[in-house]
C-alpha positions, 0 to 999 in steps of 0.5 A: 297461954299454952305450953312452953314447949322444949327440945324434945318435948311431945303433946297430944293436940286434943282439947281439955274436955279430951276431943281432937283438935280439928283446926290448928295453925302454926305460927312463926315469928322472928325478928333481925339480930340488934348489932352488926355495925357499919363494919358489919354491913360492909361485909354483908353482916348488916342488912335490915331484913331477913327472909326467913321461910315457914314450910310445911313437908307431909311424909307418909308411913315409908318416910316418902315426902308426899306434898309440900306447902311452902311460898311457892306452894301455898296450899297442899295438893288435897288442900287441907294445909295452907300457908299465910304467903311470904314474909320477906322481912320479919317485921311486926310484932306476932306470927310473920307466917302462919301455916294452917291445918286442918287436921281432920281433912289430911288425908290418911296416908299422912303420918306426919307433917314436918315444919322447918324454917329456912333462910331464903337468902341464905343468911345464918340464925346468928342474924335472928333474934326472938325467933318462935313458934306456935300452935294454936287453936285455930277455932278458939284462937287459943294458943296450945304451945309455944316454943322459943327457937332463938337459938343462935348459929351458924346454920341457915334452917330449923326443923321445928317440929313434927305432927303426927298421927299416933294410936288414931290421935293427932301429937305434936313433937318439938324437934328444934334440930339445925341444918342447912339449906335455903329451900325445903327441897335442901332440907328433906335430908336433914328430917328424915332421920328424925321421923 
C-alpha cells in the first residue's frame, strides 16, 4: 500500500533503494453515486453510467501544452504515454482507466505532465462516488500513491495531479482542483495557473 496522498501533498517518484522510477501507471476509478430515485431520473439526475475521461496534458517550461493523451488520443506524438481506452460507465471494481508513462523516455522538453478527469457528458461529481486515483509502479505493480478524490460538487473535471521533473528527478504533486469542461481542450485554462 503506498501513500495516501493529500491536497497538496508532493513526492519523489524514486524507489526505496533512491533509483528513478522508469515505468508508472496512473490509475482511475470511480463509481455511479447511490440515489437519485425515480423523481431523480425523470429529471436527468438518475442514469446508470457515467463516463468519466482519464487524460493526460504534457506542458513544456513556457507552460505551452505540447501533446495530449486522451480517448481520442491514445498515445503521445513521441509515444512514451498511452492510455488504456475509454470507460464509458465506470463499472468494475479497480482502475476504469489507466494512463501509462515511461518516465524515462518523455522527451526533455516535457517539464510536467498534468492529469485531470472530465465528465464527457457533462454530468456533475455530485453523480460520482468512490472516485480515486493512483500511481503505481508499473514494473513491480506496486502502487506508490493513492489519492481518494470523492469530493462531491457541482463541477464536471479534477485537475488531479501533476508530475514533474525537478533538480533532474521526476516528482508527483496532488493538485485536486475542480473546474469545468467536458474535454481536456476546456480544461487547459483551468491548469495553467497551477504549473
Amino acid at each position: 500500500m503506498g501513500i495516501s496522498l493529500v491536497k497538496g501533498q508532493k513526492i519523489s517518484l524514486a524507489k526505496a533503494d533512491g533509483a528513478s522510477l522508469t515505468r508508472i501507471y496512473l490509475g482511475a476509478g470511480w463509481d455511479v453515486a447511490k440515489g437519485g430515485g425515480f423523481m431523480g431520473g425523470l429529471f436527468g439526475g438518475g442514469g446508470s453510467s457515467i463516463d468519466l475521461d482519464a487524460s493526460a496534458i504534457l506542458f513544456d517550461e513556457a507552460k505551452q501544452p505540447l501533446d495530449n493523451v486522451w480517448f481520442a488520443q491514445l498515445r503521445s506524438r513521441d509515444g512514451s504515454i498511452s492510455h488504456s481506452g475509454d470507460n464509458l460507465t465506470g463499472e468494475g471494481d479497480g482502475d476504469d482507466e489507466k494512463i501509462f508513462v515511461d518516465l524515462a523516455r518523455v522527451p526533455p522538453q516535457v517539464k510536467s505532465i498534468v492529469f485531470t478527469i472530465s465528465s464527457f457528458r457533462g454530468q456533475t461529481f455530485e453523480k460520482v462516488e468512490n472516485a480515486f486515483c493512483r500511481v503505481v509502479d508499473e514494473t513491480s505493480n506496486t502502487e506508490i500513491a493513492k489519492y481518494n478524490l470523492s469530493a462531491k460538487g457541482k463541477y464536471t473535471a479534477l485537475i488531479i495531479a501533476k508530475v514533474y521533473r525537478h533538480d533532474g528527478a521526476w516528482k508527483m504533486s496532488a493538485l485536486g482542483e475542480s473546474c469545468n469542461g467536458k474535454t481536456i481542450h476546456d480544461i487547459i485554462p483551468s491548469v495553467l495557473p497551477l504549473l
